[in-house]
C-alpha positions in Angstrom: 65.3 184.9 61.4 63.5 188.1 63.3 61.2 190.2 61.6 62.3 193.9 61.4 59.4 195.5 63.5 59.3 198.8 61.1 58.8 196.8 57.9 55.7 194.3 57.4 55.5 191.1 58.0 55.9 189.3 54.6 53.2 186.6 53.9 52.3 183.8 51.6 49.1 182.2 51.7 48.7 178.4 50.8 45.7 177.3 49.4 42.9 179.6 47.5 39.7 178.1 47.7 37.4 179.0 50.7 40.3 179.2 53.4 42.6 181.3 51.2 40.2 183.4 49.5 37.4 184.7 52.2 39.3 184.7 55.3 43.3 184.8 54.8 44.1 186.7 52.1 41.5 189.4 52.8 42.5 189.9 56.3 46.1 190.0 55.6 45.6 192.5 52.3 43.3 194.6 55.0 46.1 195.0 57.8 49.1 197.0 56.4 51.2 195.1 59.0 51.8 192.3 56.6 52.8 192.3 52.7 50.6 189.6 51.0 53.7 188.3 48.8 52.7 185.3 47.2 49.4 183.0 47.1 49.6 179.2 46.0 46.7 177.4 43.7 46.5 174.7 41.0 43.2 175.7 40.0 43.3 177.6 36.8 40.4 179.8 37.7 41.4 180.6 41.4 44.7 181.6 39.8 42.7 184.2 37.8 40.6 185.0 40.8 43.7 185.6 42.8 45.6 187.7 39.9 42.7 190.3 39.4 41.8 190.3 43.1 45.4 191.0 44.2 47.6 192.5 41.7 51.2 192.6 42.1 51.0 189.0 44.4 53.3 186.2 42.7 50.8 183.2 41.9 52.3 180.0 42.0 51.1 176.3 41.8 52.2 175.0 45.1 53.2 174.9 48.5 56.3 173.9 48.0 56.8 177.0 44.8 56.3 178.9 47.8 58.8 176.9 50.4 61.2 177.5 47.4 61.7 181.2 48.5 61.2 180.8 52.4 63.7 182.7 52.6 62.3 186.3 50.6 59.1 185.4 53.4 58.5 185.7 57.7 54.8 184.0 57.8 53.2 181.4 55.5 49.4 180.6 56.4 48.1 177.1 55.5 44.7 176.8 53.7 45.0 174.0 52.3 43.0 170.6 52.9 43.8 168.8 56.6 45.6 166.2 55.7 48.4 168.4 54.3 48.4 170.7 57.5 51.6 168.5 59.1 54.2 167.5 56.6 53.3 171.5 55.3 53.6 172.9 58.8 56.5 170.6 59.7 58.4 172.0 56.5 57.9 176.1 56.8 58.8 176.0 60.4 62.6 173.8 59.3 63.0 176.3 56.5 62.9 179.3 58.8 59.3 180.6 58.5 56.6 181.5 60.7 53.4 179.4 60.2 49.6 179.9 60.6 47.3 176.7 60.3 44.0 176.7 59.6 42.1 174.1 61.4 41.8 171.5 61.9 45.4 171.8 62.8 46.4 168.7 62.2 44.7 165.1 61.6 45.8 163.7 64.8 46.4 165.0 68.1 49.5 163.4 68.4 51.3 165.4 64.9 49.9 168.6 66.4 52.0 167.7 70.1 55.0 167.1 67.2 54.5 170.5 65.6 54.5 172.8 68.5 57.5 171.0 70.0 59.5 171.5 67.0 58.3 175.4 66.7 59.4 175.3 70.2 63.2 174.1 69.1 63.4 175.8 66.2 62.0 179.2 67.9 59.3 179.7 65.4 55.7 181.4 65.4 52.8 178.5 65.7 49.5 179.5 65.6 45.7 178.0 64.6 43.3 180.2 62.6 40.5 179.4 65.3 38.5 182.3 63.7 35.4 181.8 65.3 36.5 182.7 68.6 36.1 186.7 67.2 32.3 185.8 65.7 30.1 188.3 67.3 27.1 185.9 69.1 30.3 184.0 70.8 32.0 187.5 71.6 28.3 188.4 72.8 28.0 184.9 74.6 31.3 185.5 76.4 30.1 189.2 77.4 27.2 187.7 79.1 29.3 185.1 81.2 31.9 187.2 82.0 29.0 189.4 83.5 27.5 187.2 85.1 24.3 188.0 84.0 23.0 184.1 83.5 24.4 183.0 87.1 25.9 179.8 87.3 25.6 177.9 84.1 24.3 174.4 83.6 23.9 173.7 80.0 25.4 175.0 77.2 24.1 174.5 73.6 25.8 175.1 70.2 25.0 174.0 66.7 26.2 175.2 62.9 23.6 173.6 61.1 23.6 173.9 57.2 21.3 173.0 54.4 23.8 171.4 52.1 22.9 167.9 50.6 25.6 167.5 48.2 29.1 167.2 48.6 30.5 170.3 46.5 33.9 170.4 46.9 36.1 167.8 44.9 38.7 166.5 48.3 35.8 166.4 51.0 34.3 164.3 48.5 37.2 162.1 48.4 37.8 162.4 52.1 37.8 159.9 54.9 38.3 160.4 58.8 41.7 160.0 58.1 42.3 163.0 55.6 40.7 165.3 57.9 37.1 165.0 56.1 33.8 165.1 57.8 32.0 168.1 59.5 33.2 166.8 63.1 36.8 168.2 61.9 35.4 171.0 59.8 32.4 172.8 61.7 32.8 170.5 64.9 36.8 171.8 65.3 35.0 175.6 65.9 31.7 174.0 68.1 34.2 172.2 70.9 37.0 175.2 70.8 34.2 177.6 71.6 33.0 175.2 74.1 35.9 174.3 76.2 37.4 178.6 76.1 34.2 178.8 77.3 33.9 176.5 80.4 37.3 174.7 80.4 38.4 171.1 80.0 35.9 168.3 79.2 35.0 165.0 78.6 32.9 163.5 75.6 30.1 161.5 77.5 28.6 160.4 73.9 28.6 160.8 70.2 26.5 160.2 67.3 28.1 160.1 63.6 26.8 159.6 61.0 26.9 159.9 56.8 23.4 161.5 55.3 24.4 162.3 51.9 24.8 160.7 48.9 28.6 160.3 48.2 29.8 161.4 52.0 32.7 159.1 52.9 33.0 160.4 56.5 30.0 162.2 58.4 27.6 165.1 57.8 25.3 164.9 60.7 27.3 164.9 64.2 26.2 165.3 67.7 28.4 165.4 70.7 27.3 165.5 74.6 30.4 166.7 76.8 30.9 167.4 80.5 33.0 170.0 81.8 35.5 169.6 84.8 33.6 172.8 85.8 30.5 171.0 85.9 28.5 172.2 82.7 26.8 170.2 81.0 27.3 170.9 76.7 25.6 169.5 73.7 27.3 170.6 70.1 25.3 169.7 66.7 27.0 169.9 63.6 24.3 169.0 60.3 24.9 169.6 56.3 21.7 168.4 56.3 19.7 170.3 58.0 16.3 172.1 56.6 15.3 173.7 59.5 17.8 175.4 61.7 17.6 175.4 65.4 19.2 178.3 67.8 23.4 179.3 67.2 23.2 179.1 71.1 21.1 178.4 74.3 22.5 178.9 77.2 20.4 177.6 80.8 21.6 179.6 84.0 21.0 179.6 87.3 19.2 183.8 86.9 18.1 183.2 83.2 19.0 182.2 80.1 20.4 183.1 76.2 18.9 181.8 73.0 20.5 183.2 70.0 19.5 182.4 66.3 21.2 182.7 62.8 25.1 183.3 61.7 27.6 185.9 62.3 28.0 187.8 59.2 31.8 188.3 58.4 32.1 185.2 55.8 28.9 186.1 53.6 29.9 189.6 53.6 33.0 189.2 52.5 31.8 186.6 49.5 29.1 189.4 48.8 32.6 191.7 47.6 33.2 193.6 50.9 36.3 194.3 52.8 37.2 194.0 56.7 38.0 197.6 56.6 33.8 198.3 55.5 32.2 200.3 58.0 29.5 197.7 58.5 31.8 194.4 58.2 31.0 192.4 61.0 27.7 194.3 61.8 24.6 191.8 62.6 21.1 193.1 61.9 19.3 194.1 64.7 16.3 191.5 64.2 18.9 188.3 64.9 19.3 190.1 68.4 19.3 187.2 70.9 16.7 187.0 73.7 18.1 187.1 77.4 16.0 186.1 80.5 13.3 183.6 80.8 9.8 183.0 79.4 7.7 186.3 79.8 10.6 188.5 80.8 12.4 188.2 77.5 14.9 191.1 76.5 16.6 191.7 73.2 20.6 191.9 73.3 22.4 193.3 70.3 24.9 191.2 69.2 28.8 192.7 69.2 30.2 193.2 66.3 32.2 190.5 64.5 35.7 190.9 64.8 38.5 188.2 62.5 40.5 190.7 62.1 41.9 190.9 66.0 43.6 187.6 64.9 46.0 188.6 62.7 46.6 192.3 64.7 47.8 190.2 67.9 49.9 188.0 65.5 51.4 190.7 64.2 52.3 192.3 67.6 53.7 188.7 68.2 56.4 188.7 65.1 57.0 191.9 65.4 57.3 192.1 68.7 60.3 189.3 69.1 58.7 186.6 67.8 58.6 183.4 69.5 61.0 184.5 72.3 58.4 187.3 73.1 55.9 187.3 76.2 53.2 188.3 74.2 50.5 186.1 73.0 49.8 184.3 70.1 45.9 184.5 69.0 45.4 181.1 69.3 47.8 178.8 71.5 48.3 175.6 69.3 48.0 173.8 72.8 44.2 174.3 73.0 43.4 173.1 69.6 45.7 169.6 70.0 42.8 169.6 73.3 40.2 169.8 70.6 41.5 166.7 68.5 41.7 164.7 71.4 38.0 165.3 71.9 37.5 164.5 68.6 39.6 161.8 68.8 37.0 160.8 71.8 34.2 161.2 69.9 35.2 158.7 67.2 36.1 156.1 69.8 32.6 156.4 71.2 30.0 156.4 67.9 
């Protein structure tokens, strides 16, 4: 099947909870390149959510409601929880469809390696909603290296540190290692992406996991030392329990350095009710400016403005464009995120 390039590109979105709801389906209604079709949820109340958000989209109770009609659809995006990203996956690619996963892509590196040889066969779109690679500090983080501004940089440190002490949702209650649960494959997936697009290839030299809260099957409180084949030196933490934050990123260089504090804005302004087509979506305020330099010489850098929605306008150019036997890129090359479970995979053999 190739997508018509004149007519949009028609998508489903499974899954309508945090995935679905804040960053797919809002993207995708922003972006008159695709036709938000149909949106999959069980939950009685996310069904209404969905209904009065997006009138005019089918609602149905399943993935598979949605498979059903593969053929009336070009893209279907998985939100759903990670241990349904494979056999999901697996089946929209064999019924003809394009697929975006979120990530974690899959649970183990090994059924991500399956996945993209089989979109490879079949000739199909397979991409990873790394999101956070278009966050604004990272964008404003890889501004600064690609200027060389920091000169040769020795240590790299990232964090997402939450204060968060019960398990809300219902499945990451239930959820082991094996089901994709834990914040090493939920905050940690976006910590060692970011790391290794920034300074390549690595190695996890050690790892600390462990389960805070009450009721956590898996782990809340993760940290992770790597080493770079490029010779950096990175140290990721990942906390849900965490009361006092330290810096999104420090970077050490050989001319100065970056500290940057706080969160880039795009998810809580779109949970506040706004739209990525706001004038001030993905604009940070001015006093979470980052300090470049070093001690005594400190100058404040504005952070760039946040920017999801590139990830679905170079997908777009992708199935329009010819699809899988097209030059152009995907947003995300699945490749690079199967590199991230093995890390992960790393980790775990390590703590």
């Amino acid at each position: 099947m190739t997508t018509d390039s004149n007519r949009p590109v028609r998508t489903a979105v499974a899954g309508f909870g945090l995935s679905g709801s804040v960053f797919h389906a809002p993207l995708l209604a922003a972006d008159p390149a695709y036709s938000l079709e149909m949106i999959s949820t069980s939950d009685a109340g996310r069904q209404s959510a969905a209904s009065a958000r997006y009138p005019g989209v089918w609602i149905v109770d399943t993935p598979a409601d949605i498979l059903a009609r593969a053929g009336e659809l070009d893209l279907l995006v998985l939100g759903t929880p990670p241990a349904t990203h494979y056999p999901l996956a697996k089946a929209a690619l064999e019924a003809g469809l394009d697929v975006v996963v979120d990530k974690p892509f899959t649970v183990r590196s090994a059924e991500g390696g399956e996945l993209i040889r089989l979109a490879e066969r079949l000739g199909r779109v397979l991409t990873v909603f790394q999101n956070r690679r278009w966050d604004g500090d990272y964008l404003t983080v890889r501004g600064l290296l690609d200027s060389g501004a920091l000169g040769g940089v020795t240590r790299f440190e990232s964090r997402f540190e939450r204060w968060s002490p019960t398990v809300a949702k219902a499945w990451k209650a239930e959820a082991t290692a094996d089901d994709g649960g834990g914040v090493l494959f939920d905050l940690g997936t976006h910590l060692l992406d970011q790391a290794v697009q920034l300074f390549g290839p690595a190695t996890v030299t050690h790892a600390e996991l462990a389960a805070r809260r009450a009721g956590e099957k898996t782990d809340d409180d993760v940290f992770l030392a790597l080493r770079h084949e490029s010779g950096v030196t990175t140290h990721l933490w990942m906390n849900m329990l965490c009361a006092q934050q330290g810096p999104r990123f420090r970077l050490l260089g050989s001319d100065g350095a970056f500290t940057k504090h706080g969160v880039d804005p795009q998810e809580p302004f779109i949970v506040a009710g706004g739209s990525p087509l706001d004038p001030d979506y993905g604009v940070e305020d001015r006093e979470w400016a980052g300090l470049l330099g070093r001690d005594g010489h400190l100058d404040r850098l504005p952070t760039e403005r946040g920017a999801y929605p590139e990830f679905y306008r170079i997908l777009a150019e992708k199935i329009r464009g010819g699809g899988a036997a097209s030059a152009l890129p995907v947003p995300v090359d699945p490749a690079g995120t199967v590199e991230v479970l093995r890390l992960i995979e790393q980790a775990r053999a390590l703590a």
